[in-house]
C-alpha positions, -999 to +999 in steps of 0.1 A: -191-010-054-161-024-036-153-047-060-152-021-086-131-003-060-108-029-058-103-039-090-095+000-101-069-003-070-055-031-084-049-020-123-035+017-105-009-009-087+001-028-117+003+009-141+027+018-111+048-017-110+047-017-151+064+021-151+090+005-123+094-027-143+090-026-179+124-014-199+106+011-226+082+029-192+114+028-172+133+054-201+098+074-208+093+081-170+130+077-159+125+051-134+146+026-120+138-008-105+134-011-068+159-032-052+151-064-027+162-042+003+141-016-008+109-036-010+112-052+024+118-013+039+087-010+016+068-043+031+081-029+073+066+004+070+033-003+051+027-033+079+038-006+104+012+016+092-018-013+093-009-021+124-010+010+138-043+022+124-061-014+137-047-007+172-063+026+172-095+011+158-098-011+186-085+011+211-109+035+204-140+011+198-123-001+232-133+032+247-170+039+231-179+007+244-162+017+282-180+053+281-220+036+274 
């Protein structure tokens, strides 16, 4: 199952970069391509986010195992 997952995340990512990316998607959808400055802003947040939610996954694993 997660590799069906996974692969279906994948293809959803690449439909998403080939609307960004490919000059006849970017005039049907009206999209424009994303900048270098834009993708690391991109890149800071989403590493932000991951490293947010593990901290919180320990910390609170942290605590269950504190409380028994």
């Amino acid at each position: 199952m997660f590799q069906t997952t996974s692969i279906a995340h994948w293809r959803c990512g690449a439909a998403c970069l080939c609307t960004i990316y490919v000059p006849a998607l970017q005039w049907v959808f009206r999209m424009e391509p994303i900048m270098p400055m834009e993708w690391l802003r991109i890149v800071l947040i989403s590493v932000t986010v991951v490293v947010a939610v593990v901290l919180d996954g320990r910390l609170s694993l942290e605590g269950a195992t504190a409380q028994t």
